[in-house]
Every structure is written in C-alpha cells, then in structure tokens.
N, C-alpha and C positions, 0 to 999 in steps of 0.2 A: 436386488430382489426385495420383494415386500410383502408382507401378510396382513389383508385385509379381512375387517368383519362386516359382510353385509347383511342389513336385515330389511326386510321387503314384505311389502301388504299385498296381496290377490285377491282376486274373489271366489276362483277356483284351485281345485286343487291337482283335480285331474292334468297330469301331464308337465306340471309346473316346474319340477325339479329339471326336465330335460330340455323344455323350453328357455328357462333360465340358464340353465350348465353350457347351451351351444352359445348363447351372447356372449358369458362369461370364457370359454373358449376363446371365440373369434374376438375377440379384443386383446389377447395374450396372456391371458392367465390360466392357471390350472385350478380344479375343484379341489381343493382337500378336506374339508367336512361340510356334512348340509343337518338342516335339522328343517323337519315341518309341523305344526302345529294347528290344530285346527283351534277358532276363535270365534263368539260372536260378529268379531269385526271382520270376519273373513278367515282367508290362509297365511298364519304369520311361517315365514321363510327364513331362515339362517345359514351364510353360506359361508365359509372359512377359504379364501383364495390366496393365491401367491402367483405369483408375476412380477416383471418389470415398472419401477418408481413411474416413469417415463409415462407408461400407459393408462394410469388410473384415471385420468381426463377422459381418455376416448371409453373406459369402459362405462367410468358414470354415465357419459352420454348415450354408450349403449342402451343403459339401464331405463334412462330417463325416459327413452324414447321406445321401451320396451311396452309391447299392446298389453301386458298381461300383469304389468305391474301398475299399483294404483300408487304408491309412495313407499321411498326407503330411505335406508340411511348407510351411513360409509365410516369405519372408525379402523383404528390400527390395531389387528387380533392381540390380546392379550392371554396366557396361557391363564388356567383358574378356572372358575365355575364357571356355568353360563351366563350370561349379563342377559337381564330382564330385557325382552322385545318391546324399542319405544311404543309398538301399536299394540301392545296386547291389553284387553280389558282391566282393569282393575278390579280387586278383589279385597272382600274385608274378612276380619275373624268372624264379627258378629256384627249380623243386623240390628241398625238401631228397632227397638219396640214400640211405636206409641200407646198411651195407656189408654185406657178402655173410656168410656165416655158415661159419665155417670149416670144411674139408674134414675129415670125420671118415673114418679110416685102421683098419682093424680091424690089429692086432698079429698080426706071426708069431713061428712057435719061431725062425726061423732068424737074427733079428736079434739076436739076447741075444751068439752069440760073433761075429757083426760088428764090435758097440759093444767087446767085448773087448778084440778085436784093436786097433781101433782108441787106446782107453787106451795099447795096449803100444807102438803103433809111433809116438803122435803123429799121426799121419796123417786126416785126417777120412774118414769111412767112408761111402760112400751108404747108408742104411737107405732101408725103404720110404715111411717117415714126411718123412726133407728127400727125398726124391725128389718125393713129391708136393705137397711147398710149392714145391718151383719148381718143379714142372710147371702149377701153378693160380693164378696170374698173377690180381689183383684186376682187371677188365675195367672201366673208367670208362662208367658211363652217360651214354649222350646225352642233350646236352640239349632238352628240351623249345621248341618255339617257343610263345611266346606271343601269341595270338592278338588282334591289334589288335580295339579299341572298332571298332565302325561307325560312319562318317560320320550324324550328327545328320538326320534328314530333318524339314525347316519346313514347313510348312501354315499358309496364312492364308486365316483365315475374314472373308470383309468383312463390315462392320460398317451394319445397314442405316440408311439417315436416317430421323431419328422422322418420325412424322408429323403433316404440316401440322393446325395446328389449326383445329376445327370453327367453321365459321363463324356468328357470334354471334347466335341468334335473338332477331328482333326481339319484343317483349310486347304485344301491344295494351292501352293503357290503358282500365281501365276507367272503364263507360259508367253512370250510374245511368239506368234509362228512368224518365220523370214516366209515370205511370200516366192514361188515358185512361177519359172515360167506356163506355157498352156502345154496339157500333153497334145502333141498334136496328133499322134500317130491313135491316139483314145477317138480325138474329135473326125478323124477322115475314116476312120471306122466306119461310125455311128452315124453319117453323113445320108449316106445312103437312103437309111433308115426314115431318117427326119425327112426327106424331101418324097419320100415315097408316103409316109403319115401324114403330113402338114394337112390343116391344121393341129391334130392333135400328136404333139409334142411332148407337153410334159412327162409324158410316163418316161420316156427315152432319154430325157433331161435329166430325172432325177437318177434316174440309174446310171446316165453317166458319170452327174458327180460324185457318186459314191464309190467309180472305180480307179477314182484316182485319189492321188495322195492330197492330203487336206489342203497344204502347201500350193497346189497347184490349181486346187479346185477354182477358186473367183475365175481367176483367168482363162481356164479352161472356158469355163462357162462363158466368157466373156467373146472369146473366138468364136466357139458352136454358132452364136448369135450371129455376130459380122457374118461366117458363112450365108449362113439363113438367111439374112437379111438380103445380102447380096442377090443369091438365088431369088426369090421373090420381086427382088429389084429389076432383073433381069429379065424374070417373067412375065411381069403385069405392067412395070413403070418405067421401063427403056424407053420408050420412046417421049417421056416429059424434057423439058426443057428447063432452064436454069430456075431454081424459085428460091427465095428466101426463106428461112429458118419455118418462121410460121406457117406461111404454103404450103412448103413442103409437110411440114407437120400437119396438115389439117387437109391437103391435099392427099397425101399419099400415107403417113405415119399412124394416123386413127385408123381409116380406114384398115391397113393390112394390120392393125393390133390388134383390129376389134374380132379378126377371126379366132382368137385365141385367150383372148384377154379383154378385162373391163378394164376401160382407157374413158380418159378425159382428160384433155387437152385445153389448157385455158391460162395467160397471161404468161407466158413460158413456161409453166411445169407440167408435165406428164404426170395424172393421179393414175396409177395402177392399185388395182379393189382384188381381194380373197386372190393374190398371188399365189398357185402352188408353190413356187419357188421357195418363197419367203414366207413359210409358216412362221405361227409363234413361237419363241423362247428354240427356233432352232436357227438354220444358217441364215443369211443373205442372199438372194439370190438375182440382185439388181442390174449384178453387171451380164447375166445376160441382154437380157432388154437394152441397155449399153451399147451393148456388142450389135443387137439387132437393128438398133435404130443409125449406128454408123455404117454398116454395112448397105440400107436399105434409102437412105438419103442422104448421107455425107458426098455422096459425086457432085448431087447435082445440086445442092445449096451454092447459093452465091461467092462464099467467101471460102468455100473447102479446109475451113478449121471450127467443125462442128464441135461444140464444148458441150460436154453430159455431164454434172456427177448426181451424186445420192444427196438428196436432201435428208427423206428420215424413208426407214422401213419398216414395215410389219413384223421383221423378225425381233425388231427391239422393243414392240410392244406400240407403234403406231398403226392407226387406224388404216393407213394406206400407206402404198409403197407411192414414193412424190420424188421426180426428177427433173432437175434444174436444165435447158436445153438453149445454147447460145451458140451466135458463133463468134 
C-alpha cells in the first residue's frame, strides 16, 4: 500500500470534494485527508490517499480524464507541514513602490534677476522652482498587509466495508435417468379420450406425461402417437396404396399434422413451429410426433423401415422442433 499526495486546480468549488473522492474511490483508494482552498486561480484541492502501488496509473488516468479538474499533480505523502499548492498564487511581504514623478514648475520672468542677484551676493535665492522641492516632501507609502492563507478545512469521507461475500451455491450433481419402458395400461386409458377429442390433443398429452414416472415418460409418449397415428391411418388413409417416404409425407403426413400442429415438410425434415409439447428450457416432446408419424404411414411406405430421429428441439432452446425422416 501507498500514500499519495494529490493536489488539483478547479474552477468550482461546489461539490468538488465528492466528485473527486468517488474517482479516487473507484480506482482503489481510500480518502484520508482533503484540504480546499479557495484561489485567484481557482479551487486548489489537497487530497491525502492510500491504496494499492499497482493502481496509481489507473487512478492518474482517472484524474486526467476527470471533467472537473483543470490540472494536478502526484507525489508520495510525506508526514510534516503542508507542502505549498504547485497552483496557488504567489504572494509577497511587500509591494514594490514606484516613486512619485517629480513636480513639474512652469518658469517665470521674474526668477532670471533673482538667480542674478543671487551669483552676486553668494547668498541662496528662493526661486519658485527650490520653493517647490521643499514644499513636496516624497510621502512613504503604506504598507500593504498581507493577507494570511486560511486555515486548511479536513473532510473525511469514510470508507465503506466491502461486501461479505456471496454465499457459495450448491450444484446438484448430475443425474443420468435409465430410460423406462411406455406405461401402457396409462396410454389405453387415455385412448379413449384422444380419439374422441382429436384434433385437440394436447391438453390430454400433457397430462398424460405428467402421470407417469419421468423414466418412462418419452416413451410413453412415443406409443400414445403410434396409436393415434394408427387410428387416423385407419380412418382417412386405408385405402392409399404403397408411396414412398416423401408422398407419403406430403400426401398423407402434412396434411393429418396440420390438424393439430404447424408442420412443414421440405427436403426430408419435418419443421414442427410453437410445439406444446416441447416448450422452452422444459421436456422434449418429439417422440410423440415419432410415435405418430410411424404409426400413421410406416405401413404403407415402400420399404417399411421408416427411419425418424430428432435433429434439434425447442425444449433446448431451438427455434423449431426439426425431424430427420428416411427410410
């Protein structure tokens, strides 16, 4: 740690101490004495700081770049009297006096045979001219008092205690969950329900997965769909004939998604938009759509090894839920 003396010119005064003390703060030091003066040349400033060696660069620069200071200076506090402010006025005991400018005497006729006479008799003659040298007496000016410095006035700003530090939050380790098979006896429950609702599903969806164990949940979900999908397959598209991956997608898989869901279908991925399933920062909810899209055109694709997975989801923070569809 180090103790510095800084002295600093302003123009004002108002406020000056506090504007200066927060730079001198935020740069790592603390206030320990100030003195302010008022000056012809302005407001001279004395501050007595202590802080870290390290820091004195970034404070001058504080300083430097301070709106309210016009120029200062930087020296290592020494204990003692106060050391003369580089910017303060200069001051003398005594004014010099210039002398008086001598009495100027217009000439008469009548002194020419004064000085005459005088030559003749020896004797010194009053003219007008020595009359007025010793009537006009050089008069000593007074001197000047000089007006004493004003007592120093100190100001201490206290110094607040940092603050305690944050207490350390715990992390929970994580957990892999082993993945469960689908409740089934959950999903042929709720069966019912969805084929009597369809299209509006979701409410029945989300309360399903919430009644089963977490473990089991994707899957769960993943079946509900194959049913559904089936069902619907059954109802509207039995009577298609064999199509390949894309057809059927674009034949049969937009359309029965779009009663439900914002789908688009383009270059093999299925873009599914504002998924309930797959809110943000919560579950996944992909593998139903999965589950629906096998159940609902896996028969009758060409090659009956329809290939789905998850590209990315909305629960992880992408814009759309995107599914990869091959066979």
């Amino acid at each position: 740690m180090i103790e510095l003396e800084i002295q600093a010119l302003s123009q004002s005064r108002e406020g000056l101490l506090v504007d200066v003390g927060r730079a001198v703060l935020a740069s790592g030091f603390s206030v320990q004495r100030q003195r302010l003066v008022q000056d012809p040349h302005g407001v001279l400033i004395t501050l007595v700081v202590c802080g870290p060696a390290r820091k004195q660069r970034a404070l001058e620069a504080a300083l430097e770049g301070h709106e309210r200071i016009i120029s200062f200076n930087t020296a290592p506090f020494e204990e003692g009297p106060p050391k003369p402010h580089f910017a303060a006025s200069r001051t003398f005991a005594r004014e010099a006096v210039a002398p008086p400018p001598a009495p100027v005497v217009k000439a008469e006729p009548a002194a020419a045979p004064a000085a005459a006479a005088a030559v003749a008799t020896d004797k010194p003659v009053e003219t007008p001219e020595s009359k007025a040298t010793v009537e006009s007496p050089v008069m000593p000016q007074p001197k000047q008092e000089v007006q004493a410095e004003p007592e120093p006035e100190f100001f201490f700003i206290p110094t607040r205690p940092p603050a305690p530090a944050p207490a350390p939050v715990a992390i929970e380790p994580y957990v892999e969950v082993i993945q469960l098979g689908p409740d089934v006896d959950a999903v042929e429950k709720v069966l019912p329900k969805l084929t009597n609702g369809y299209p509006q599903i979701f409410p029945l969806l989300l309360a399903l997965e919430r009644s089963v164990a977490d473990a089991a949940r994707e899957s769960t979900l993943q079946l509900a769909g194959q049913r559904i999908g089936e069902w619907v397959f059954e109802r509207d598209y039995a009577h298609e004939s064999r199509l390949d991956v894309d057809e059927a997608m674009t034949r049969i898989g937009v359309p029965a998604l779009s009663a439900f869901a914002q789908v688009e279908y383009r270059g093999g991925q299925l873009h599914i938009r504002d998924s309930q399933l797959c809110a943000e920062g919560g579950h996944s909810g992909c593998r139903f759509f999965d589950g629906y899209l096998e159940g609902l055109i896996g028969r009758i694709t060409s090659s009956r090894n329809l290939s789905i997975f998850a590209v990315c989801c909305r629960s992880y923070g992408a814009d759309a839920c995107v599914l990869a569809i091959s066979n």
